[in-house]
Structures are given as C-alpha cells and as structure tokens.
Biopython code that builds the backbone (N, CA, C, O; Angstrom):
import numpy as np
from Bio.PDB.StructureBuilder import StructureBuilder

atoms = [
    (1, "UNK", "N", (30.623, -52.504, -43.800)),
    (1, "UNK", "CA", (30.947, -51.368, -42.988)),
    (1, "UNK", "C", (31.293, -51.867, -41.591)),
    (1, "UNK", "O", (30.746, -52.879, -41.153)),
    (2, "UNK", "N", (32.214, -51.163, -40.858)),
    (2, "UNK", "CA", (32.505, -51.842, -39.605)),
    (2, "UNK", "C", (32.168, -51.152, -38.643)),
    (2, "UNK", "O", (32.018, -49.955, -38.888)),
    (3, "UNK", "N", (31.965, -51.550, -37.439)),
    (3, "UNK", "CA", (31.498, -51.316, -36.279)),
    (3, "UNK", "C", (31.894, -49.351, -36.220)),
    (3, "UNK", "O", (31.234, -48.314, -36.166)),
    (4, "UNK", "N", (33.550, -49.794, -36.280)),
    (4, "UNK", "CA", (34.173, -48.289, -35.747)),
    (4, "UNK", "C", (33.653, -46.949, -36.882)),
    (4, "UNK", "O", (33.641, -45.775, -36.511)),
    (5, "UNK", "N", (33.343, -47.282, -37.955)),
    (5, "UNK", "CA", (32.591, -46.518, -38.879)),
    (5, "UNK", "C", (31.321, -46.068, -38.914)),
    (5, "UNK", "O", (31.007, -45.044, -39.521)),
    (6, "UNK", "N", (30.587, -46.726, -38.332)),
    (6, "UNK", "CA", (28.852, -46.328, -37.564)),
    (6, "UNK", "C", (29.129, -45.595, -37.112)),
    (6, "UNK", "O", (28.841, -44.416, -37.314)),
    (7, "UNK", "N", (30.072, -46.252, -36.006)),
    (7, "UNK", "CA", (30.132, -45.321, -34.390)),
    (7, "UNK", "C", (30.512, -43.931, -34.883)),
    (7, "UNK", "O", (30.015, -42.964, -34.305)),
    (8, "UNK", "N", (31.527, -43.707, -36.114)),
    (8, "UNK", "CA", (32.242, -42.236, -35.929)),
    (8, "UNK", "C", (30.682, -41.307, -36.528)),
    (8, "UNK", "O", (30.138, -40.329, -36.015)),
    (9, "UNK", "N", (30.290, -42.125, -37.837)),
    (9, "UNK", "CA", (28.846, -41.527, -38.788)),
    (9, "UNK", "C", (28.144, -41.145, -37.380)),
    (9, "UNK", "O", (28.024, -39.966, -37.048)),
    (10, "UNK", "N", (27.758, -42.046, -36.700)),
    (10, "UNK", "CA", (26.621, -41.386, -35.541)),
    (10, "UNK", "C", (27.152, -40.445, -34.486)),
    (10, "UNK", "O", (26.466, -39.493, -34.114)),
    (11, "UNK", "N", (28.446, -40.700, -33.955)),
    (11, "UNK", "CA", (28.800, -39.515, -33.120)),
    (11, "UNK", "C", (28.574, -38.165, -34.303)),
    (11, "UNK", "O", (27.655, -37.368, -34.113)),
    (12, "UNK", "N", (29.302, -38.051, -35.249)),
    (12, "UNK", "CA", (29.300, -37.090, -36.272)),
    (12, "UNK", "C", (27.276, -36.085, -36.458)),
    (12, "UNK", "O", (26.757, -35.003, -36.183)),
    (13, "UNK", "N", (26.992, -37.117, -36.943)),
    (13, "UNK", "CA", (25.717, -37.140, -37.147)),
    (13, "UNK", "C", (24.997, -36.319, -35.669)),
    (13, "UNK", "O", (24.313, -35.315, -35.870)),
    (14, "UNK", "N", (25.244, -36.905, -33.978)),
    (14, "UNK", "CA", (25.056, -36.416, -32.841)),
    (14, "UNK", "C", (25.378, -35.011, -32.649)),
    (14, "UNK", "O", (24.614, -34.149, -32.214)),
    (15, "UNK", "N", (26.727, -34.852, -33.060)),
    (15, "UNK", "CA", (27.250, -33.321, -32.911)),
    (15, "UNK", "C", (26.537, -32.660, -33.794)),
    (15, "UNK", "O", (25.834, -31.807, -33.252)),
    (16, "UNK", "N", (26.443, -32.705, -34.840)),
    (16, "UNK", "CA", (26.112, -32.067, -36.177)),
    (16, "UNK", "C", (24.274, -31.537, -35.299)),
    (16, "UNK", "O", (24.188, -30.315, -35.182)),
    (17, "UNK", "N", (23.243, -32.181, -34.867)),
    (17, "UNK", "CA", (22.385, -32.337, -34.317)),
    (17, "UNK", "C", (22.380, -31.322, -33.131)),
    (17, "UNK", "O", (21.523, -30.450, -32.991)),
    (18, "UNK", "N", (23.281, -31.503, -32.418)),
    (18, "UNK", "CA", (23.379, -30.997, -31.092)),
    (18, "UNK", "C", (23.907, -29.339, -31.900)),
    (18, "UNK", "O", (23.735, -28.229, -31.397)),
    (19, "UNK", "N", (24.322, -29.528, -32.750)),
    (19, "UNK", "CA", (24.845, -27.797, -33.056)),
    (19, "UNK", "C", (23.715, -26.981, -33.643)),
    (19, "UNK", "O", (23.602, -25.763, -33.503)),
    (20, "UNK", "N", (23.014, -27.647, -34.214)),
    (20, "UNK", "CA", (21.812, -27.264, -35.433)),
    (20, "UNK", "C", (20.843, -26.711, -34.203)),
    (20, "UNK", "O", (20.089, -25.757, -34.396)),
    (21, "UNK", "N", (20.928, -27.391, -32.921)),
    (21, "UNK", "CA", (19.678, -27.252, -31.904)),
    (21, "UNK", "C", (19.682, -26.463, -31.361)),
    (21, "UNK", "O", (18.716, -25.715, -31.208)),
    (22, "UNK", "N", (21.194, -26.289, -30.679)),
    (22, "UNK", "CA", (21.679, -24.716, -30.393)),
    (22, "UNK", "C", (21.763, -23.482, -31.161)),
    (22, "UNK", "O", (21.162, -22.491, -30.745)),
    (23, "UNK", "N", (22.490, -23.429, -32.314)),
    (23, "UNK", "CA", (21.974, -22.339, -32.974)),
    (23, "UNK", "C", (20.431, -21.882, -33.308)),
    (23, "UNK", "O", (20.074, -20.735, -33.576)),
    (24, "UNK", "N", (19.414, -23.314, -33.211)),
    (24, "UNK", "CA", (18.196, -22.482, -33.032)),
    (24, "UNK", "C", (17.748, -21.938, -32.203)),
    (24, "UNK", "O", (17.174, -20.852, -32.285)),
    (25, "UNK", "N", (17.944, -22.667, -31.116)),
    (25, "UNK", "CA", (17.425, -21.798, -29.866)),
    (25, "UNK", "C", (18.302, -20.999, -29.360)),
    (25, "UNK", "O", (18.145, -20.614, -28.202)),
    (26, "UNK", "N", (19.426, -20.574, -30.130)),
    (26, "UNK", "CA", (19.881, -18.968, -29.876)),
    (26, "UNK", "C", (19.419, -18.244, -30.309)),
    (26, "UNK", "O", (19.437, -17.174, -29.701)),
    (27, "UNK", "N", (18.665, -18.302, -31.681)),
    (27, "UNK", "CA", (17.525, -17.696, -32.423)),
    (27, "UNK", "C", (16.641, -16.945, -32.195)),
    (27, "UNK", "O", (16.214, -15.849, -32.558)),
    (28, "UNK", "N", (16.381, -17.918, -31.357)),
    (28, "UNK", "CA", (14.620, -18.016, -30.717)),
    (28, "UNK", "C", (14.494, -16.438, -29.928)),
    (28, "UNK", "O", (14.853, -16.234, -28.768)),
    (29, "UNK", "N", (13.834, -15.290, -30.952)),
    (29, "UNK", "CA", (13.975, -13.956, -30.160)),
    (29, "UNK", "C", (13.071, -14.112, -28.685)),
    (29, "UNK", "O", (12.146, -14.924, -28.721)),
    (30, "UNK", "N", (13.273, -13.478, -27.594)),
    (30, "UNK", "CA", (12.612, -13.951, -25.879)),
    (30, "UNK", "C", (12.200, -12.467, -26.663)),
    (30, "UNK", "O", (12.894, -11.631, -27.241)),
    (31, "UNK", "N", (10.872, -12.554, -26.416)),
    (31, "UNK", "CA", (9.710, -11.330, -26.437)),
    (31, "UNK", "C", (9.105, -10.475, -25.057)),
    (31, "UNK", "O", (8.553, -11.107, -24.156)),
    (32, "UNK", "N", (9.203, -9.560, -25.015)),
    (32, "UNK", "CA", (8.884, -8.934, -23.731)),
    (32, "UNK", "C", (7.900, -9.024, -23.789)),
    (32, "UNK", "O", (7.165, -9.167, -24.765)),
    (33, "UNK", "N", (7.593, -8.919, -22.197)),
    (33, "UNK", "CA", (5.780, -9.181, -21.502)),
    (33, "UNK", "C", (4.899, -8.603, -22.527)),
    (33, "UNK", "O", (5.164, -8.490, -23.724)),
    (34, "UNK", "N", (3.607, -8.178, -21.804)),
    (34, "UNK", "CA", (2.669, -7.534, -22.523)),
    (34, "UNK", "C", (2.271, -6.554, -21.244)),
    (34, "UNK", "O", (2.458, -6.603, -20.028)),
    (35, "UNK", "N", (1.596, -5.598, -22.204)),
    (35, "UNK", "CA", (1.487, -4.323, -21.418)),
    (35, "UNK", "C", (2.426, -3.610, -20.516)),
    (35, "UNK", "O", (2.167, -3.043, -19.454)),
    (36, "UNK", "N", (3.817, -3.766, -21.265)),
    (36, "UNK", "CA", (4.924, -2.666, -20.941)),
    (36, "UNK", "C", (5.022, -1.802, -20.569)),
    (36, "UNK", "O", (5.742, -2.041, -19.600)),
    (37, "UNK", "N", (4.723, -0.155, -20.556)),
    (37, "UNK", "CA", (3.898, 0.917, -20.822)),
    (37, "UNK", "C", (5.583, 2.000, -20.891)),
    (37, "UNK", "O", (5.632, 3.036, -21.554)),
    (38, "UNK", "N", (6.659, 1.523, -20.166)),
    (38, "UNK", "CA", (7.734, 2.278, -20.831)),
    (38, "UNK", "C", (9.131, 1.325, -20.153)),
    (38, "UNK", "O", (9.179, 0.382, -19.363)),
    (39, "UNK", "N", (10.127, 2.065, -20.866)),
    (39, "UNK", "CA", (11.406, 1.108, -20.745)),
    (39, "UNK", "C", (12.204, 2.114, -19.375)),
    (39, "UNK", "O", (12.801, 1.729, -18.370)),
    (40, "UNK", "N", (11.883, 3.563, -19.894)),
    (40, "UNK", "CA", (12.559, 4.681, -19.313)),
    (40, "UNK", "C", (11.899, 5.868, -19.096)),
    (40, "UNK", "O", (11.498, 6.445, -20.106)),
    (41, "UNK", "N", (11.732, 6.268, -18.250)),
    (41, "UNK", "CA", (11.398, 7.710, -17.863)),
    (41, "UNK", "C", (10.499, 8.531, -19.468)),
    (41, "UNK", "O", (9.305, 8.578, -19.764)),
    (42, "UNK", "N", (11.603, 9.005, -20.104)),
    (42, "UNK", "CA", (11.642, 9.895, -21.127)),
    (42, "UNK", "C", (10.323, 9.159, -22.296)),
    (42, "UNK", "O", (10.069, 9.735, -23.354)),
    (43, "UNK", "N", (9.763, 8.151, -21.981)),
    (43, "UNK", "CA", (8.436, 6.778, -22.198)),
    (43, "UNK", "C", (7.242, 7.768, -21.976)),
    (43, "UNK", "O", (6.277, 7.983, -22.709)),
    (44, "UNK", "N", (7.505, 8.203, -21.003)),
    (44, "UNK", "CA", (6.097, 8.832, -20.188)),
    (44, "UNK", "C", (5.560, 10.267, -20.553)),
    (44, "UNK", "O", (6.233, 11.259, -20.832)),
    (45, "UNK", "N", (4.393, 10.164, -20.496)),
    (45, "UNK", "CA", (4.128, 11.584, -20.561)),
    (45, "UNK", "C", (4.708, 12.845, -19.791)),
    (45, "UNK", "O", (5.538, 12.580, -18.921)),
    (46, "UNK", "N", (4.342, 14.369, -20.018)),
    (46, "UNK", "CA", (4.978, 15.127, -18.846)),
    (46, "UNK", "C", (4.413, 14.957, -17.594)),
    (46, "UNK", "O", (3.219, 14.665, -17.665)),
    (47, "UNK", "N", (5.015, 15.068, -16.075)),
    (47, "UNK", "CA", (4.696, 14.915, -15.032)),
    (47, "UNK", "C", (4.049, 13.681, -14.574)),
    (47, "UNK", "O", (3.246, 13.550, -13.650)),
    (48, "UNK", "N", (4.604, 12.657, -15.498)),
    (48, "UNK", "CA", (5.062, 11.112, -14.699)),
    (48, "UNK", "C", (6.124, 10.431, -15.050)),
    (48, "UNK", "O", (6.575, 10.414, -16.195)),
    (49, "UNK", "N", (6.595, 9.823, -14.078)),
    (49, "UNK", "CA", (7.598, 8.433, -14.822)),
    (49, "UNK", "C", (7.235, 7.111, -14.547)),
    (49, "UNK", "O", (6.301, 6.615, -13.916)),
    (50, "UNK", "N", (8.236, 6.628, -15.195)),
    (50, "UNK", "CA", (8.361, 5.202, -15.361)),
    (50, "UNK", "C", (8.756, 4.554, -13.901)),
    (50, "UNK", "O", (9.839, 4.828, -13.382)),
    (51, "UNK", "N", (7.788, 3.661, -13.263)),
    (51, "UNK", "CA", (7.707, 2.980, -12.143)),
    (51, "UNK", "C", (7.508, 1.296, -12.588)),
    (51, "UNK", "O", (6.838, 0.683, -13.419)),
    (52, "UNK", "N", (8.737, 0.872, -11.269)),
    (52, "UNK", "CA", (8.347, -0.231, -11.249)),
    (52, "UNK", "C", (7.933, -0.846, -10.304)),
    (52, "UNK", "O", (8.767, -0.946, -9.404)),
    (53, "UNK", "N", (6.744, -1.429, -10.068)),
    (53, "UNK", "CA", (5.809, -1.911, -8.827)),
    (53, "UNK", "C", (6.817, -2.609, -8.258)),
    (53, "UNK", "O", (7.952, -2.934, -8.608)),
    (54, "UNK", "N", (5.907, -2.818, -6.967)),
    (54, "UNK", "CA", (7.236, -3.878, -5.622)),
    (54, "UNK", "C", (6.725, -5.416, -5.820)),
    (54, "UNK", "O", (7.466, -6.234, -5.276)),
    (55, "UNK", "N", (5.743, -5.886, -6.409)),
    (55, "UNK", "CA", (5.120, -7.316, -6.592)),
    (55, "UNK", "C", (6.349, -7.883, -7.550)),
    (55, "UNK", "O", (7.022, -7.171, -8.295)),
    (56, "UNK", "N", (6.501, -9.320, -7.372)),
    (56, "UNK", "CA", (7.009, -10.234, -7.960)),
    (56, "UNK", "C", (6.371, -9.621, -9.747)),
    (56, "UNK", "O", (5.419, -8.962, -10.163)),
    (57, "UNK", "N", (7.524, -10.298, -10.313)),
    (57, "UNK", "CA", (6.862, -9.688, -12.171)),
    (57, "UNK", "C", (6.370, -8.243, -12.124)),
    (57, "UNK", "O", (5.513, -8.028, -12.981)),
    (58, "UNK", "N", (6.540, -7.659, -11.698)),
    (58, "UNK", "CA", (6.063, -6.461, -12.150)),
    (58, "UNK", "C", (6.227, -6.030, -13.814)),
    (58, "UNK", "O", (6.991, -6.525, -14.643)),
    (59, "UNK", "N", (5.370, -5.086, -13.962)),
    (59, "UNK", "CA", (5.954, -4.703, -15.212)),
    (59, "UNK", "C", (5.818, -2.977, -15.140)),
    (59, "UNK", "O", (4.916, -2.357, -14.577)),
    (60, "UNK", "N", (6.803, -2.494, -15.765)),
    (60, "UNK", "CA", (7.048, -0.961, -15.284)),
    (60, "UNK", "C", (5.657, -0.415, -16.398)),
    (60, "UNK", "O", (5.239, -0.759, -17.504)),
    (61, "UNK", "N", (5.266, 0.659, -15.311)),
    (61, "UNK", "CA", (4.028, 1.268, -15.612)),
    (61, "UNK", "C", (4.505, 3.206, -16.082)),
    (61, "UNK", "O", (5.710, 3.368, -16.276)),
    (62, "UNK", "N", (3.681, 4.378, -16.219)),
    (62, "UNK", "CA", (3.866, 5.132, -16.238)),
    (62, "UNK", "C", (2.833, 5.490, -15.194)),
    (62, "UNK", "O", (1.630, 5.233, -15.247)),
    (63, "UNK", "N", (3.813, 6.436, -13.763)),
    (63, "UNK", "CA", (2.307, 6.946, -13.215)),
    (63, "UNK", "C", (3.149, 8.442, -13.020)),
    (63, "UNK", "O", (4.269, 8.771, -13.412)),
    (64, "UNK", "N", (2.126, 9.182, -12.251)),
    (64, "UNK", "CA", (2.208, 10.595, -12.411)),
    (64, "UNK", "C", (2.936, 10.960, -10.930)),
    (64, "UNK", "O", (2.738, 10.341, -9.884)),
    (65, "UNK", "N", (3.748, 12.021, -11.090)),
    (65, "UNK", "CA", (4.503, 12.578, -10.252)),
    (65, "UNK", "C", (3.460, 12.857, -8.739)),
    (65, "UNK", "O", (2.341, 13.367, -8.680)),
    (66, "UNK", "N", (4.380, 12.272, -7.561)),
    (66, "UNK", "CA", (3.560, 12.758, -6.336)),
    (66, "UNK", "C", (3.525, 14.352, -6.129)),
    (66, "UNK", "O", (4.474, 15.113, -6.316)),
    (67, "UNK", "N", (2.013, 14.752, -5.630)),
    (67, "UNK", "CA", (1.799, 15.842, -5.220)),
    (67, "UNK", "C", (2.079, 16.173, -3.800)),
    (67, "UNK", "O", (2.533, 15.355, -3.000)),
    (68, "UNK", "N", (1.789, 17.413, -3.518)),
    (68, "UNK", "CA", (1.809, 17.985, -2.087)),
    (68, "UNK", "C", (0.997, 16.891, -1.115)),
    (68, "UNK", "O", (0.021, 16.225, -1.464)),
    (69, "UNK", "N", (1.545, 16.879, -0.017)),
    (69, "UNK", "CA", (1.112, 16.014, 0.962)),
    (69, "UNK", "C", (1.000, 14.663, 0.821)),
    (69, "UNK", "O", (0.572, 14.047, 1.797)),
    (70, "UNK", "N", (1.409, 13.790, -0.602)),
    (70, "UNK", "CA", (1.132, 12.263, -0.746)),
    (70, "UNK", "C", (2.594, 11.932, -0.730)),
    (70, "UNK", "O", (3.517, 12.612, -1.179)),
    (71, "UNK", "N", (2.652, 10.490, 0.009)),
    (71, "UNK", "CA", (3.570, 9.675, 0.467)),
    (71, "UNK", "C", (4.856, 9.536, -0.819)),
    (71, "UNK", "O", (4.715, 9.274, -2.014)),
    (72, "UNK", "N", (5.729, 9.736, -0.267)),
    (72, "UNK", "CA", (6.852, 9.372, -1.107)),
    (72, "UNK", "C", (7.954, 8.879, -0.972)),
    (72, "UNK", "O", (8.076, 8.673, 0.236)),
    (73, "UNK", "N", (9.296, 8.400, -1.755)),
    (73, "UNK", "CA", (10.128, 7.574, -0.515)),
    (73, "UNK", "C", (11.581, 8.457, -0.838)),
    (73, "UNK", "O", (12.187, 8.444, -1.910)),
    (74, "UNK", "N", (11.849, 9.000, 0.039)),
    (74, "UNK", "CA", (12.943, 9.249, 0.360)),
    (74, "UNK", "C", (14.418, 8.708, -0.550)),
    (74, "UNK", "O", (15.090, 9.412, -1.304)),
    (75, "UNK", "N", (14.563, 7.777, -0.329)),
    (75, "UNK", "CA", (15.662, 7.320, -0.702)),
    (75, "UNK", "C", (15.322, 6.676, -2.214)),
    (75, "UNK", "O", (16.124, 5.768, -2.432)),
    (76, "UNK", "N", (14.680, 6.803, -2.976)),
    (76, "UNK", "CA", (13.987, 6.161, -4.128)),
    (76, "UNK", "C", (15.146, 6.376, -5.266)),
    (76, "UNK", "O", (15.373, 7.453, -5.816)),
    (77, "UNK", "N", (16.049, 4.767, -5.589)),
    (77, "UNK", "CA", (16.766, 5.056, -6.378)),
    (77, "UNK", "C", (16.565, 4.762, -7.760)),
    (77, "UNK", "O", (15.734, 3.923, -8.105)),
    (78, "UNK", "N", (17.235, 5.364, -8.535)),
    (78, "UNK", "CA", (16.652, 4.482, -10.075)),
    (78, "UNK", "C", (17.298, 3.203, -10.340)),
    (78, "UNK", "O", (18.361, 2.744, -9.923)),
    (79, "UNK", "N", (16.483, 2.766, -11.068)),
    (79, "UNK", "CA", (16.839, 1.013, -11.311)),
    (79, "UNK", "C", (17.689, 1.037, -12.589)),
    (79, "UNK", "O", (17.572, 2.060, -13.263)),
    (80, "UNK", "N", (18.500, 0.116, -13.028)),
    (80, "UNK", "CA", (19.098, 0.142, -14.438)),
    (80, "UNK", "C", (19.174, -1.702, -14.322)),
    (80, "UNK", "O", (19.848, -2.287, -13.475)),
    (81, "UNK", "N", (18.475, -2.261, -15.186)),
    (81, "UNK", "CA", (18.608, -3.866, -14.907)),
    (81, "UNK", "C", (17.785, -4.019, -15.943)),
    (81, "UNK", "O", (17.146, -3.231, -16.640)),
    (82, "UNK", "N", (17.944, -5.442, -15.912)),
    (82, "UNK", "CA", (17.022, -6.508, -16.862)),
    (82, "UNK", "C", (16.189, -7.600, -15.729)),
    (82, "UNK", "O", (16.695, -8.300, -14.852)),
    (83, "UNK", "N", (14.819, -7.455, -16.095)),
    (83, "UNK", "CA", (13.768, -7.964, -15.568)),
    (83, "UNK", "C", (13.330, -9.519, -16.551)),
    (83, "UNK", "O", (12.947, -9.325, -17.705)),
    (84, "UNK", "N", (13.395, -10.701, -16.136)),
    (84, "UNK", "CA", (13.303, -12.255, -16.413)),
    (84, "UNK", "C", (11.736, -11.975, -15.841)),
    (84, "UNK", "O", (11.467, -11.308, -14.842)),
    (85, "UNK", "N", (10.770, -12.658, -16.734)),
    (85, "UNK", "CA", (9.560, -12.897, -16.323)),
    (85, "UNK", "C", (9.302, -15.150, -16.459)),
    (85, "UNK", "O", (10.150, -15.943, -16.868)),
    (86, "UNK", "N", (8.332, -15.373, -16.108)),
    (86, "UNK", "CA", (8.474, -16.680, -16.067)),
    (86, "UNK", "C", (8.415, -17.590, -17.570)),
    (86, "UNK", "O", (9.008, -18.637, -17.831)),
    (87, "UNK", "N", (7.439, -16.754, -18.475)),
    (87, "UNK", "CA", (7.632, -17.181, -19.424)),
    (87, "UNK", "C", (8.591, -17.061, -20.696)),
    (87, "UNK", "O", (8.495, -17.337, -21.892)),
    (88, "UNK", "N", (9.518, -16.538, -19.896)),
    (88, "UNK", "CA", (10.901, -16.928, -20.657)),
    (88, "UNK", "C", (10.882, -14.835, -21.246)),
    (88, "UNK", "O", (11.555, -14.019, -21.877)),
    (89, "UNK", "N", (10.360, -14.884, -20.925)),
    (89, "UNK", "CA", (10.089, -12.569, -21.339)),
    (89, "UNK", "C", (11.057, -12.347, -20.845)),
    (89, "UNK", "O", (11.259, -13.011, -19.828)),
    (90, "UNK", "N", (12.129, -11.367, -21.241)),
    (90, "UNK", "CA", (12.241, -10.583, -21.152)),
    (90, "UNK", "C", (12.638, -8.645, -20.970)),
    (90, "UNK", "O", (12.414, -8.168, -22.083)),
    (91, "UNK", "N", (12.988, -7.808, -20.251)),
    (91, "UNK", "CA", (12.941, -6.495, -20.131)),
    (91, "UNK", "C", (14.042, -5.896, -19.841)),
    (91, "UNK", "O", (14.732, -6.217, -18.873)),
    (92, "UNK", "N", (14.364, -4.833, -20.759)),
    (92, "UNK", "CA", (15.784, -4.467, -20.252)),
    (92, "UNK", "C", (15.159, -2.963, -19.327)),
    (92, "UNK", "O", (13.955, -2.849, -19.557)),
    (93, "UNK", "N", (15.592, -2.028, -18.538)),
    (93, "UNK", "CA", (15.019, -0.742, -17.465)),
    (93, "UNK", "C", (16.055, -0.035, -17.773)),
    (93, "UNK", "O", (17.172, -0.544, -17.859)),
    (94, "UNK", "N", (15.758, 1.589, -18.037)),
    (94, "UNK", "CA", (17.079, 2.135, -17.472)),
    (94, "UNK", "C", (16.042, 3.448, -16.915)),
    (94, "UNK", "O", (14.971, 3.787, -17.417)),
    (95, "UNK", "N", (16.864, 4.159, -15.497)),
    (95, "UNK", "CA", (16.347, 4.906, -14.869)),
    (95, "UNK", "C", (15.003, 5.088, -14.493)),
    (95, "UNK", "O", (14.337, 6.123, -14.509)),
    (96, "UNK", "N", (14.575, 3.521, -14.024)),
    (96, "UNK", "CA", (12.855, 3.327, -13.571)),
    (96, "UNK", "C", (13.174, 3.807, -12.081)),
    (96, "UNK", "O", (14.220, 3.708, -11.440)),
    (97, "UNK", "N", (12.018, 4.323, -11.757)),
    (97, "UNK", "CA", (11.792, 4.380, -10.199)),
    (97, "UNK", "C", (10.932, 3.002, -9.749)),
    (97, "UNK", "O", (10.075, 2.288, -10.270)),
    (98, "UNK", "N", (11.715, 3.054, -8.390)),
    (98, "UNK", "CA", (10.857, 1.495, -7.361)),
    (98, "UNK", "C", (9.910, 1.851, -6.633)),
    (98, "UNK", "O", (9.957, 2.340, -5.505)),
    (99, "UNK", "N", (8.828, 1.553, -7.424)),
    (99, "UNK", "CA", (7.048, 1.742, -6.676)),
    (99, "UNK", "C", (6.519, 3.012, -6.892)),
    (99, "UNK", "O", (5.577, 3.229, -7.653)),
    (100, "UNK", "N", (7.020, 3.731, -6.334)),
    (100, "UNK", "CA", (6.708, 5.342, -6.176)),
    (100, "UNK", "C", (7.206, 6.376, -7.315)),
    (100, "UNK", "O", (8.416, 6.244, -7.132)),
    (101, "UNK", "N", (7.107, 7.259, -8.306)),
    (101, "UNK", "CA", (7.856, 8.576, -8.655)),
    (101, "UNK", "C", (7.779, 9.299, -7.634)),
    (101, "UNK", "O", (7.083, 9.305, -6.619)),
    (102, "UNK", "N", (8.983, 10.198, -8.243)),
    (102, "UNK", "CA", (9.172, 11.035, -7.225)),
    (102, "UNK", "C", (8.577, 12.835, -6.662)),
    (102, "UNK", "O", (7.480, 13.142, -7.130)),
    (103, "UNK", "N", (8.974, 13.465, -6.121)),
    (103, "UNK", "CA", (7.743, 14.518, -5.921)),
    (103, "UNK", "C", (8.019, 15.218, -7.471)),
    (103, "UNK", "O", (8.965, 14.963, -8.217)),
    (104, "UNK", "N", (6.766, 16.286, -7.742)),
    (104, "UNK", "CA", (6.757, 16.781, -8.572)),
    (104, "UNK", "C", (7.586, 17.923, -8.452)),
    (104, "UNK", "O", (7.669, 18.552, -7.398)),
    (105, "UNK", "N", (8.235, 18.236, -9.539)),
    (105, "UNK", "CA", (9.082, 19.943, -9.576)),
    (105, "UNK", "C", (8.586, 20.563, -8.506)),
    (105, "UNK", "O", (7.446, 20.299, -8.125)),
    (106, "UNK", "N", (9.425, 21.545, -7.816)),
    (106, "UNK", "CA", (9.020, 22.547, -6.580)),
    (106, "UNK", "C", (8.880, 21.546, -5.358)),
    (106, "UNK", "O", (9.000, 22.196, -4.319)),
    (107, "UNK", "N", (8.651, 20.092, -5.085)),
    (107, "UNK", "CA", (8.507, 20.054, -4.276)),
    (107, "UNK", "C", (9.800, 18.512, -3.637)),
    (107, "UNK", "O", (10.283, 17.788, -4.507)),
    (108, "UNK", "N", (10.047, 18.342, -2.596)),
    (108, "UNK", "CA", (11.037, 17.092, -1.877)),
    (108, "UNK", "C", (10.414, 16.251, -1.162)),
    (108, "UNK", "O", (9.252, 16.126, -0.774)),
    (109, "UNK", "N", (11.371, 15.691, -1.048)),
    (109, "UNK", "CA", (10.456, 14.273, 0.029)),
    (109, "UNK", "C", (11.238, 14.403, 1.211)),
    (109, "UNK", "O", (12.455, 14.506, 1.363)),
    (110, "UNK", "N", (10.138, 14.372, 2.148)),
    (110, "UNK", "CA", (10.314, 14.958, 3.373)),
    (110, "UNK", "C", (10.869, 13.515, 3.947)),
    (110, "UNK", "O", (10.339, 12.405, 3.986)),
    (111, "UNK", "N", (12.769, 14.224, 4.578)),
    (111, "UNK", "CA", (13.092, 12.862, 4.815)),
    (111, "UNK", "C", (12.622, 11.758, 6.190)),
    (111, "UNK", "O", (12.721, 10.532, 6.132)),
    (112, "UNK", "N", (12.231, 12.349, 7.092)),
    (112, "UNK", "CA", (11.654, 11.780, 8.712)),
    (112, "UNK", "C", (9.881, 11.273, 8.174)),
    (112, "UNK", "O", (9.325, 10.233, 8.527)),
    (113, "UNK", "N", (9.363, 12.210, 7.374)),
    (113, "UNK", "CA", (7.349, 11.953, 7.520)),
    (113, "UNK", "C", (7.861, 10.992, 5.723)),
    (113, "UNK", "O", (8.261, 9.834, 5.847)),
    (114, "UNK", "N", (7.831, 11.239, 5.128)),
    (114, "UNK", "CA", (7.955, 10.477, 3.856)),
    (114, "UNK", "C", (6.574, 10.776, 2.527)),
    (114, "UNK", "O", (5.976, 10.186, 1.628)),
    (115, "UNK", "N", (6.654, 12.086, 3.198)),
    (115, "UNK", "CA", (5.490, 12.872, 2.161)),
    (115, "UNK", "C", (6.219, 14.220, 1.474)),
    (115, "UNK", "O", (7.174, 14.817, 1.971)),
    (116, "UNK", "N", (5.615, 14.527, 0.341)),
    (116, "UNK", "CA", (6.277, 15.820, -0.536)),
    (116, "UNK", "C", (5.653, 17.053, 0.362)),
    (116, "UNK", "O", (4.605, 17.255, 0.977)),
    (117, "UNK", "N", (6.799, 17.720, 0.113)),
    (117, "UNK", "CA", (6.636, 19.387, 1.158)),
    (117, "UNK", "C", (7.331, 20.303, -0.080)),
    (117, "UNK", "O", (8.275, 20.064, -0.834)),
    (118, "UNK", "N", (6.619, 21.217, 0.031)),
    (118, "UNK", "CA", (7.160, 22.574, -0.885)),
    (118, "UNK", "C", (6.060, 23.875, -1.067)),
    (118, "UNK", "O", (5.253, 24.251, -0.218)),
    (119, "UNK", "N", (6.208, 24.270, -2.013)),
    (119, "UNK", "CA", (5.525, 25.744, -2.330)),
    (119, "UNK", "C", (4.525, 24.912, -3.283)),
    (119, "UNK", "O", (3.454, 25.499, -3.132)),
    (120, "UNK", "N", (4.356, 24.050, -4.015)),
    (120, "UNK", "CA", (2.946, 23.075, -4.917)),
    (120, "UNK", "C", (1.842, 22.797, -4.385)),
    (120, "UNK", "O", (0.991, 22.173, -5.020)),
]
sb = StructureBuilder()
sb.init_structure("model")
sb.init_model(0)
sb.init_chain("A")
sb.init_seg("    ")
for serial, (resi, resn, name, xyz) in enumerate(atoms, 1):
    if name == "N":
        sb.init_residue(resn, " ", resi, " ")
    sb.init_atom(name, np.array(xyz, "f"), 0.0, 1.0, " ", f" {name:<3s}", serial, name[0])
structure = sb.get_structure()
C-alpha cells in the first residue's frame, strides 16, 4: 500500500468522524432549566402572569397581578426571546413581563409615582 493511499483512507476515515460527531451533537436535545413555572402569560393562573425576574438566569415565575397602591412600572414591556442558561438550558418566552406584572383589571400605573391607581 502506498503512502498516498493511507493518507486518502485516513483523511476519509477523519471526515467520516468529524460528520458522525456533528450530527450527534445536533442531536443532543438542550433541556430547559428546572423550575420553569410558565413559558407565557396564558401558563398562569387567573390574576397573575408570567414574570421574568431582573437577576442574571432568571427563570420566569408566575406572580399575581399588582394591587392598589403597590409599585409598578410604567413602561413594562413584554418580552418575546429565548433565554441561554449556563448549563447549556435552554427557554424560549413569549409575552413575559420584566420583574413586575402589571396592575390588576380596573386599575393603571401611575405614570410620575409608579404605583397602581383606580377604583380596586
């Protein structure tokens, strides 16, 4: 066997290797975090949504709609994204709120004080 005949068997053999490795680890399903609690709003029980904390990794929680007189944010937009956690997790969002939900039915977020005002 000659030199140039190894060489092609082992490049061959290299690729063949290098393809087998990639298609597995395209495979490889990435599993979302733990303790999720919703993807979207419509997740949650009545009179909360789906929030996602302001800390690094967060993971979206369900909390309950702000009442009369508790802090709320004004400009609070919904999120639509995919969340990367470190261990390779992760999360797709659609229509999460950032940190806060927002006031409950009947009531707004007061845009200057940043608390809910209404008839509630």
């Amino acid at each position: 066997m000659s030199f140039s005949t190894i060489s092609t068997r082992f490049l061959s053999l290299l690729l063949l290797l290098g393809l087998v490795s990639s298609l597995f680890a395209a495979s490889i399903k990435q599993e979302e975090p733990a303790n999720v609690q919703c993807h979207n709003n419509n997740e949650c029980p009545n009179d909360h949504c789906c929030v996602l904390g302001g800390g690094r990794y967060s993971i979206p929680q369900c909390s309950p709609m702000r009442k009369k007189a508790e802090n709320c944010r004004p400009t609070n937009d919904l999120l639509n994204t995919t969340l990367y956690y470190p261990n390779n997790s992760k999360l797709s969002i659609t229509d999460v709120y950032h940190i806060v939900c927002p006031c409950n039915e009947g009531l707004t977020c007061d845009l200057k004080e940043g608390v809910c005002i209404g008839n509630n």
